[in-house]
C-alpha positions, 0 to 999 in steps of 0.5 A: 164330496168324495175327493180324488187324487186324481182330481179337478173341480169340487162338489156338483154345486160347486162346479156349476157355480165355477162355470158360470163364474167363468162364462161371465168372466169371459161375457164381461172381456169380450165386452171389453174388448169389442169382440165381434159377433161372428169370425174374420172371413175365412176363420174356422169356427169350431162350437163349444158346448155352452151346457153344464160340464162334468169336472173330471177329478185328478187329472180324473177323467180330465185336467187337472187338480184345481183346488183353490188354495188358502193364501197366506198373503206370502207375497206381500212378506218383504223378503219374498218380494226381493226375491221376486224383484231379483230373480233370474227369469225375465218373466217371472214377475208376471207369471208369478210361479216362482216367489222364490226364485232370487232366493238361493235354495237353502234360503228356500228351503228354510223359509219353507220349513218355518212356514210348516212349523208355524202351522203345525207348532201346536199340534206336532213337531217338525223335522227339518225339510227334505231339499232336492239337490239340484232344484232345476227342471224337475217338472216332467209335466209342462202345459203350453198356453196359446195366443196371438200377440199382434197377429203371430202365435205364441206359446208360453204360461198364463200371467198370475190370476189371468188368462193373458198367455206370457210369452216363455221359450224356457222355464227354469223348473219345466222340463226342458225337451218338453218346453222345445216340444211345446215351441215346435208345435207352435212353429207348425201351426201357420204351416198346417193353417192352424188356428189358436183357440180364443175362449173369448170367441170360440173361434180357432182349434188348438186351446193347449198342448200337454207334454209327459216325460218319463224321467226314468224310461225316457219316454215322451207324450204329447197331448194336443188339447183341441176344440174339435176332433177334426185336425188338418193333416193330423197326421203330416203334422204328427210327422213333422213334429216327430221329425224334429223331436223323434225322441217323442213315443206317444201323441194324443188328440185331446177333445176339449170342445166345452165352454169350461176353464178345465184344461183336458176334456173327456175324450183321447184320440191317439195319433201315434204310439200307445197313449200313454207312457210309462216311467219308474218310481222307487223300482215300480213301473207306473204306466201314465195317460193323458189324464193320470195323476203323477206327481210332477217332480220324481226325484222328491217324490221317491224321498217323499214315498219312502219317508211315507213308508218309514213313518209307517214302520211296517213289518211285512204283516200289516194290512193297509189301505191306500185312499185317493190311490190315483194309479197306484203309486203308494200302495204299490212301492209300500207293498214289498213291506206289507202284508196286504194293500186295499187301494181305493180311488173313485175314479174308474179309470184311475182304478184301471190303470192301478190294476194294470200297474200292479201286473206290471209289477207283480205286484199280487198282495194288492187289490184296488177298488173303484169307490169313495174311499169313505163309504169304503170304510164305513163297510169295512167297519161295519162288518167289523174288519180291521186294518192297521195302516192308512195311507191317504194322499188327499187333494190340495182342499185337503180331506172333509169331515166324512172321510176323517170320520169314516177312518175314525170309525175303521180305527187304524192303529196308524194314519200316514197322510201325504199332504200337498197343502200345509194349511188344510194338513193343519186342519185335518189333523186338528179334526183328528186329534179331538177324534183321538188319534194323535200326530206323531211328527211331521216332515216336509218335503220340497217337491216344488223348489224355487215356488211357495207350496211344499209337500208333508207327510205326518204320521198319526198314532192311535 
C-alpha cells in the first residue's frame, strides 16, 4: 500500500474485507433485533449503496484515519483500571477514551514516557516527554454521533469497540464550542423534521456532524454528514443553527450515501461560507477542508513541529523531502531553515491544498507532488539525486517495507519520523537499523493527554 497521512482504510483487499465484515456485523444486530423490513409509515428512506467503496485516505478524499492499532492489553494494567474507575467524567467508563483520566497529569505523563522507553529500550534512548500544560479541551476536531434513545435524538460518542451512541453534552478534551454546536444541530432536527440515519436499517438522513475550529484564526466549520443531498430546508436550518452560534464561518453538506463504516463520503456541498477554514501553525497559515488531515491538538503540535526540526539540525542549505505531506504542514514550518522542500502525498487533493498553502505563506522553496512517496524515491535514486533530510509523517499502521527500502535506497544522510504509534515506530526503526541507518534518540510528545496513545519523533543517522 502506499500510505497517506491523510488516511482511512488499508490495501484494496483489505478494504473489501473491512466492508464485508461490517455489513455481516450490521446483517447479524439487525437480526437481533427484529429490524423490520421496510420503514414506520411516514419515514424517509434514503438508499445506501451496497456496492464496494473506495476508502478515502487521510482524512483522504473521505474520514478519517482508521488504522487498527496493536494493543498491549493497557487496560487490564492495575493502575489504569483505578484510573478508570475514579475518574471525573460520568461516561468515561463506557466510552473508554480516556484510560487515564483518574490520573493526574504527571501520573500520565510518566506512565507514557515508560511506555515508549520500554519499546524502544534496545534501539535508542529516550528523552523525557514533552507534556501540555493545561491537558483540556485540546481537540479542535470533534465528531457527534446520533441515535434514538427511547423515541428522542441524542448525540454524543460511540460506546468503546461498539456502535452504541453514549449520550455526552461536554467532554473534557473535546473542543467545547464544538460540543454546544453538535448539541444544537441535534435540538433542530425534530423542528426541521429530520431523521437520525440508522445504519442497521438504512433508514433516516443525518448518519454525523463534524465540527473544525481554528484555534488561532477562530474560525469555525461544521460538516453535516448525511445519507442524501437532499436536506429539508437546508438553508432555514443554516440559519437557525448560525443564529445560536454565529461564531460559525463555514457550513458543509457531506454526502455519505454508502453502505460503509467511514465517517466522510466523497462529495462536499457548501451551504455557508467558503468550505473551508483556516488557522496558524508555528507562523504558517494552513488552509483545512472537510477532509484535510490536521493534527487535532495544536498546541503540542507546534512543540512536536519544532522538536521534528531540531533533531534535523538544518542549516539552511539542506534539501529535504516531506513523505506522507497531507497539506503541507511540516515541510512547510522546516522551509525557513532548509534550502529546498520536495513534499510528496498521494492524495491529490491533499497536494492541492499544500500548493495553496504554500502561496499563502510565500513559501517559494518548495514543490509538492502528488505521488506514492516510495516510488518517488526510487526515481530520484535511480537518476542519482540526493537528498539530506527525510522527514516522514506515517499513519498509525506505521510505514512497510517498500517505502523504508525506497528511503534506503535514496541514502538521506537523516531521517526524522514523526510517529503516532509507538509499537510500529519500534519496528520501523528496527528495519532501518539492520539497513544501516542508526537511531539517534527519540522524544515523546503528548498530543493526546488524559488517553493511552502519545506521539514520537526520532531522528536517524546514516
Amino acid at each position: 500500500m502506499a500510505f497517506n497521512r491523510d488516511k482511512a482504510a488499508g490495501t484494496k483487499a483489505e478494504k473489501k474485507k473491512s466492508e464485508k465484515k461490517y455489513s455481516a456485523d450490521i446483517k447479524m444486530k439487525a437480526e437481533k433485533k427484529g429490524m423490520p423490513d421496510k420503514p414506520k409509515t411516514g419515514e424517509k428512506k434514503y438508499p445506501v449503496k451496497k456496492k464496494d467503496y473506495k476508502a478515502e485516505h487521510g482524512t483522504g478524499k473521505a474520514g478519517e484515519k482508521k488504522y487498527p492499532v496493536k494493543k498491549t492489553d493497557i487496560k487490564a494494567e492495575p493502575e489504569v483500571k483505578k484510573a478508570v474507575a475514579k475518574g471525573p467524567c460520568p461516561v468515561h467508563h463506557r466510552c473508554g477514551g480516556c484510560q487515564y483520566l483518574g490520573m493526574t497529569n504527571g501520573e500520565q505523563l510518566k506512565k507514557k514516557e515508560r511506555t515508549v522507553k520500554e519499546l524502544l529500550k534496545d534501539i535508542c534512548p529516550v528523552e523525557p516527554v514533552i507534556g501540555m500544560e493545561e491537558p483540556w479541551r485540546y481537540r479542535n476536531k470533534v465528531h457527534g454521533a446520533f441515535a434514538y434513545v427511547k423515541g428522542k435524538a441524542v448525540s454524543g460518542m460511540y460506546e468503546e469497540s461498539t456502535h452504541r451512541v453514549v449520550p455526552v453534552e461536554r467532554c473534557l478534551i473535546e473542543d467545547e464550542k464544538a460540543d454546544a454546536i453538535i448539541c444544537t444541530v441535534r435540538d433542530l432536527l425534530k423542528s426541521f423534521r429530520v431523521r437520525v440515519y440508522d445504519e442497521d436499517t438504512g433508514f433516516g438522513l443525518l448518519r454525523r456532524v463534524l465540527v473544525r475550529r481554528g484555534f488561532a484564526t477562530g474560525q469555525i466549520l461544521v460538516v453535516l454528514v448525511c445519507a442524501s443531498p437532499v436536506f429539508p430546508s437546508k438553508n432555514n436550518f443554516v440559519k437557525a443553527l448560525r443564529k445560536e452560534h454565529p461564531e460559525i464561518t463555514s457550513v458543509v453538506l457531506n454526502v455519505n450515501d454508502k453502505y460503509t463504516s467511514m465517517i466522510l463520503g466523497e462529495r462536499n456541498i457548501t451551504l455557508y461560507g467558503k468550505g473551508y477554514i483556516e488557522d496558524v501553525l508555528c507562523g504558517k497559515t494552513f488552509r483545512i477542508s472537510p477532509s484535510s488531515f490536521y493534527q487535532i491538538n495544536p498546541v503540542q503540535t507546534e512543540k512536536l513541529y519544532r522538536k521534528a526540526i531540531e533533531l534535523a539540525k538544518l542549516t539552511g542549505k539542506e534539501r529535504i523531502i516531506d513523505a506522507y505531506c497531507g497539506i503541507g504542514t511540516i515541510g512547510q514550518i522546516a522551509s525557513d531553515y532548509c534550502g529546498e522542500v520536495i513534499g510528496v502525498e498521494l492524495n491529490k487533493e491533499a497536494v492541492a491544498d499544500a500548493r495553496i498553502n504554500a502561496k499563502i505563506n510565500g513559501v517559494k522553496n518548495a514543490t509538492y507532488i502528488a505521488a506514492d512517496a516510495g516510488a518517488f524515491m526510487v526515481q530520484m535514486a535511480e537518476k542519482g539525486e540526493k537528498v539530506d533530510v527525510l522527514f516522514m509523517d506515517p499513519p498509525r499502521a506505521g510505514s512497510d517495507l517498500p517505502f523504508i527500502e525506497s528511503a534506503v535506497k535514496l541514502q538521506p544522510e537523516k531521517i526524522v519520523y514523526i510517529s503516532c504509534n509507538p509499537e510500529t515506530l519500534a519496528r520501523d526503526l528496527k528495519i532501518f537499523k539492520k539497513k544501516g541507518y542508526k537511531p539517534e534518540k527519540a522524544t515523546p510528545v503528548d498530543l493526546f493527554p488524559w488517553t493511552a496513545h502519545v506521539e514520537v519523533v526520532c531522528v536517524l543517522h546514516r
